[in-house]
N, C-alpha and C positions, 0 to 999 in steps of 0.2 A: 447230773455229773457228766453232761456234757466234755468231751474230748479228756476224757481223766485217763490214766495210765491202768486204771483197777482190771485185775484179773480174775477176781470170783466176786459174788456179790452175798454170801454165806451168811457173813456176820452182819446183813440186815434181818433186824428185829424189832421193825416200827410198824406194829401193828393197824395204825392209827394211818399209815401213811394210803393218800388216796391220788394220787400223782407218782410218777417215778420215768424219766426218762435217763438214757445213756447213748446219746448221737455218738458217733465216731471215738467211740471208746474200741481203737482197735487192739485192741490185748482180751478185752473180754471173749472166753472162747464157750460158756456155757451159765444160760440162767437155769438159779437153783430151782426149789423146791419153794415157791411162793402162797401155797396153800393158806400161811398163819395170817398175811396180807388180806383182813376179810374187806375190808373195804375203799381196796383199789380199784377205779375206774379210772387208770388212761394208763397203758403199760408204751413208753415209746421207747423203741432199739433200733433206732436206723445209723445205717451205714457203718458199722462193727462187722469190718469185712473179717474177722477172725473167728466169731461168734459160728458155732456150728450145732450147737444140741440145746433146745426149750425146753423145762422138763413138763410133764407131764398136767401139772397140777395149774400151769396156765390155761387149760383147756376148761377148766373150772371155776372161774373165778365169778361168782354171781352178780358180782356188783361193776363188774368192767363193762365199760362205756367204748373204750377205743383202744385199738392194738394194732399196732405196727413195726413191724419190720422189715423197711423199705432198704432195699440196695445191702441188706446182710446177704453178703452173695457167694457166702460158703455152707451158709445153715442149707443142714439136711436131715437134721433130727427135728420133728417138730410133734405136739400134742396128736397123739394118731386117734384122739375123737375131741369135739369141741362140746360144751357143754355151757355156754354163755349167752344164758339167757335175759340179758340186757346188751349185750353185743349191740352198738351201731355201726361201727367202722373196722372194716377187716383190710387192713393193707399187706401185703407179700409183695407187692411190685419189687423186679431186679433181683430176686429171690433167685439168682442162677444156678444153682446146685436143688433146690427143694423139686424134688420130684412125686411126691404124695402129697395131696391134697388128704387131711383128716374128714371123720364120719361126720355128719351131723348126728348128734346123740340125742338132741330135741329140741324141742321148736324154741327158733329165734327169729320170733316176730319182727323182732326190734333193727335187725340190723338193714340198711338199706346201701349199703355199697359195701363192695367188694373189689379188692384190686389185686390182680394176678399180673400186673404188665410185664411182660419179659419174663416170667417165672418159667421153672423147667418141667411146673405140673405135667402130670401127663393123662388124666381123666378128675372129671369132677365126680365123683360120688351117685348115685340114686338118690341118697339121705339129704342133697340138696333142699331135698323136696318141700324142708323143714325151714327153711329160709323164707318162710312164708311173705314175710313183708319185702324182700331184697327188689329195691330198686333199680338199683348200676351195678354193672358185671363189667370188670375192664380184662380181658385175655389178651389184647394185642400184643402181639410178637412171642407166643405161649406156642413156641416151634415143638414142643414135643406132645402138646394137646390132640388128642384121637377120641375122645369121647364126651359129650357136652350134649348133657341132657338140659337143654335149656327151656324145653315143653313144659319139664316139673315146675317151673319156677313162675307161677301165674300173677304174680304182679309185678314184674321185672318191665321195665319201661325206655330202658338206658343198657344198651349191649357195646362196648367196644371189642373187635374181634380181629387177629389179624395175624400174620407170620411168615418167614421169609419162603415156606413149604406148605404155604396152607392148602393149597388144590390137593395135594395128594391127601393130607392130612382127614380134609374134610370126606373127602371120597372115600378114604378107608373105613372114616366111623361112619356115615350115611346108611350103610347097613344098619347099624348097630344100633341107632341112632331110632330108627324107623321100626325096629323088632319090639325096640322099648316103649315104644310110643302109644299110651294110649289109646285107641282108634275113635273113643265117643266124646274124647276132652282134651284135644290137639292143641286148641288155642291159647296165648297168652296177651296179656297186656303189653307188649314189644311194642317199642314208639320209638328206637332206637338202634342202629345196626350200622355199624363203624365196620369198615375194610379197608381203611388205609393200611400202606403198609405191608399190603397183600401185591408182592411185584408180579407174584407167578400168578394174578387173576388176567384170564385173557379173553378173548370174546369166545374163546370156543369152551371154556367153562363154564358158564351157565346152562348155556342149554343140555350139556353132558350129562349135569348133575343137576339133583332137584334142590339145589342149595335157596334159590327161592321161595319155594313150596315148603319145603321141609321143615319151616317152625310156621307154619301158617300164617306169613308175614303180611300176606296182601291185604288182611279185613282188619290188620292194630299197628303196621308201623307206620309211623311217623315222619322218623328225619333216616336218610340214609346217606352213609357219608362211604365211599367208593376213589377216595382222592388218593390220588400218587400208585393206585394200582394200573399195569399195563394191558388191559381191553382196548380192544379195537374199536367194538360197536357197543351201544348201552342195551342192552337184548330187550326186544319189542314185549316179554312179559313184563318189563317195568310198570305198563298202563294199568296191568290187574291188579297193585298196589293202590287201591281207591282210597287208602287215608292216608299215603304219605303227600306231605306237607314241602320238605325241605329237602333236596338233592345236591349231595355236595362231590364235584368232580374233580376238586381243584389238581393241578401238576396231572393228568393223567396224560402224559407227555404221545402216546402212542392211541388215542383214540380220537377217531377220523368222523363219527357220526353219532348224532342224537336223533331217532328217526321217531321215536315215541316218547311221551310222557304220561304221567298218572293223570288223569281224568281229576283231580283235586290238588294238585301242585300249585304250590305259593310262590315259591322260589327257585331257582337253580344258580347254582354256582359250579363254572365251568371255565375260573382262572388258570390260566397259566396251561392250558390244552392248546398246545404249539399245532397239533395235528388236525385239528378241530376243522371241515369243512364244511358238514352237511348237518342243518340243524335247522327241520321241518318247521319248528314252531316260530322261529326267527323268520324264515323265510315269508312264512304265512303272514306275520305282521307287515312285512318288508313290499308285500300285495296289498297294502291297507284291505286285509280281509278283516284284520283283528287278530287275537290270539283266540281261538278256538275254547280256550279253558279261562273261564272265567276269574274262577281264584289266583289265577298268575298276578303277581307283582313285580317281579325280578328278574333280571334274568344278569348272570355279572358274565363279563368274556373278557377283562384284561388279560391280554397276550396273549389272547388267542389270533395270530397272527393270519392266517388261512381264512378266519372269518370278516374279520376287520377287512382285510382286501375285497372279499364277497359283497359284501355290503359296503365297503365306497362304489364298488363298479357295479351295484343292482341298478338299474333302470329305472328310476323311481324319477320324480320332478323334482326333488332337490334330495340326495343321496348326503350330502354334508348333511343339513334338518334329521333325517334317520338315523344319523351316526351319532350326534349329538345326545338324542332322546336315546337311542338302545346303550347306549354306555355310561351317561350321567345321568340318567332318572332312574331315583330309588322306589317309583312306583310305576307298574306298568299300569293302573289304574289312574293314574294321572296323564300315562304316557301320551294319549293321543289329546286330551287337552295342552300340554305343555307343546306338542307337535305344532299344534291350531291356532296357539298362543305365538307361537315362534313365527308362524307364514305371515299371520297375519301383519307380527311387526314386520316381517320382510317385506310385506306387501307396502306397508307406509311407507318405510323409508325409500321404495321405490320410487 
C-alpha cells in the first residue's frame, strides 16, 4: 500500500497474509495490534514520517524474516522487548526521534544485520548478547550512542560506527564499556570497523583513549575504514593490528602522515588526502628497497597532492617510470615487474 493516504491499518484481518509493506504512507501515525498475522515474514514501513508508536505484539511475531523502518523519523514508541526468533534483518536507520533500543527477550540466532544509521538510540542493551549470529551492526552517525557493548556480540564481523560527537561519546562509555567487560572472553570475530564520519577524530584521540584496544581489535579485524575523519597522523598502534587486510583513508583532508602500517596489510586507500606528505612505506619503495610487507598490493593516492609532487621530485633514475607504476598498478606484486617491463622498453626505444 505503497504511498496510500490510509490512517490506521485496524481492519486488517488477513491472516494468511505473509508480506505487508506501507512506504511513504505519510498519514499513518500507529501500527496496530498484529499479533492474529501468524505468518508474516517481511513487515516493511519505511519513510511514514507520521507514524510514531509500533505496538507491542510486533516484537513477537515468530515467523518474521525482515523489518524495517527506515527514515520513520518520528517513531518513538517501539516493541520495548523483541522476541523474533527467525529475525534476519533489523533496519531503524534515520529513526531520528527512537531513542530506546528494545531487550533482547531470546536468542535470535538468525538475524545477521542490524541497522541503526542515524538513529537517536542512546545504548544497546546487555541482552544483545542474544544476537548470537548478528553479523553487521551499522551505528554511524547514532550522536546520542554512550554505551555499545559490542564484546557480547562474538560473531559480529561488520561494525559501521560513527558520529558528529563521537570522541566525547566514546570516552564517556569507555568506562562503562570496560567494567562490563568480561576480563577472560574479550574477544570477537570483528573483521570490520568503519569511522567515517567521525569529523571530531583527531590524531590526539587515539592515543587518549584505548578506543583501539578496547574491543580487542588488533588479533580479528579485518578492513578498517577511518575516511573523511580529521587526524592528523594514523597512530603507530595501527602495526599491532596483525589481521587487518584493508585501510581505507579516503577524503581525510587534514592528515599529513602514514608513519606505520599492520605487518599484514593488502591495501590502502588514501584518496583524496590533500595533506598527505609523509608516507614511510611509499618512500621505502621509491629507494627500490621494496615494500617491507609482503602482503601489500595497493596502495591508491588520487589527489593526494603533497605526495604526487614528493614522488615526481624523488631522486630516483626515472621519477615519471615510479609515478606511472605507484598510481596505475592495481598490483604492487606486479609493481616491480611492470617497473622492469617499462625500462626495459625505454631501454629499446633508446
Amino acid at each position: 500500500m505503497s504511498g496510500s493516504f490510509i490512517k490506521e491499518l485496524s481492519f486488517i484481518r488477513f491472516k494468511n497474509v505473509t508480506i505487508m509493506g506501507f512506504n511513504d504512507c505519510n498519514f499513518l501515525t500507529k501500527l496496530p495490534d498484529l499479533s492474529s498475522i501468524l505468518n508474516l515474514k517481511e513487515l516493511i514501513v519505511e519513510k511514514c514520517t507520521s507514524l510514531v508508536e509500533v505496538h507491542d505484539s510486533v516484537g513477537s511475531l515468530d515467523n518474521l524474516l525482515k523489518l524495517s523502518f527506515h527514515e520513520c523519523s518520528n517513531l518513538r514508541i517501539f516493541p520495548r522487548r523483541l522476541k523474533l526468533r527467525s529475525l534476519r534483518n533489523l533496519n531503524l536507520s534515520d529513526c531520528s526521534n527512537l531513542h530506546e533500543f528494545p531487550e533482547i527477550g531470546c536468542e535470535m540466532k538468525y538475524l545477521s544485520s542490524l541497522n541503526l544509521l542515524r538513529s537517536a538510540v542512546e545504548e544497546l542493551p546487555i541482552s544483545i548478547r542474544n544476537l548470537a549470529g548478528l553479523d553487521a551492526l551499522i551505528i554511524n552517525g547514532c550522536k546520542n550512542l554512550v554505551l555499545l557493548p559490542i564484546f557480547l556480540l562474538q560473531n559480529l564481523r561488520k561494525l559501521g560506527i560513527g558520529g558528529p560527537t563521537m570522541e566525547d561519546e566514546i570516552l564517556l562509555s569507555e568506562e562503562r564499556l570496560l567494567d562490563l567487560q568480561h576480563p577472560t572472553n574479550s574477544s570477537t570475530a570483528l573483521q570490520v570497523l568503519n569511522l567515517s564520519n567521525c569529523p571530531q577524530i583527531e590524531s590526539s584521540f587515539f592515543p587518549k583513549s584505548s578506543f583501539f584496544t578496547m574491543f580487542n581489535s588488533s588479533a580479528t579485524l579485518r578492513k578498517l575504514i577511518l575516511s573523511e575523519s580529521e587526524m592528523v597522523s594514523l597512530p603507530s598502534s595501527i602495526k599491532g593490528f596483525v589481521a587487518l587486510s584493508e585501510l581505507y583513508l579516503r577524503d581525510c583532508e587534514k592528515l599529513e602522515e602514514i608513519l606505520e602500517l599492520p605487518p599484514n596489510i593488502k591495501s590502502v586507500d588514501a584518496t583524496g588526502c590533500i595533506s598527505l606528505q609523509r608516507f614511510s612505506e611509499v618512500l621505502r619503495i621509491l629507494k627500490f628497497d621494496g615494500s617491507h610487507i609482503r602482503s601489500l598490493h595497493m596502495i591508491q593516492l588520487g589527489g593526494c597532492k603533497k605526495m604526487h609532487e614528493k614522488i615526481w621530485n624523488y631522486k630516483v633514475p626515472n621519477p615519471l617510470l615510479w609515478k606511472v607504476c605507484i598510481y596505475f598498478s592495481h598490483s604492487l606484486s606486479q609493481f616491480f615487474v611492470r617497473c622492469m617491463t617499462l625500462k626495459l622498453m625505454m631501454m629499446i626505444l633508446v
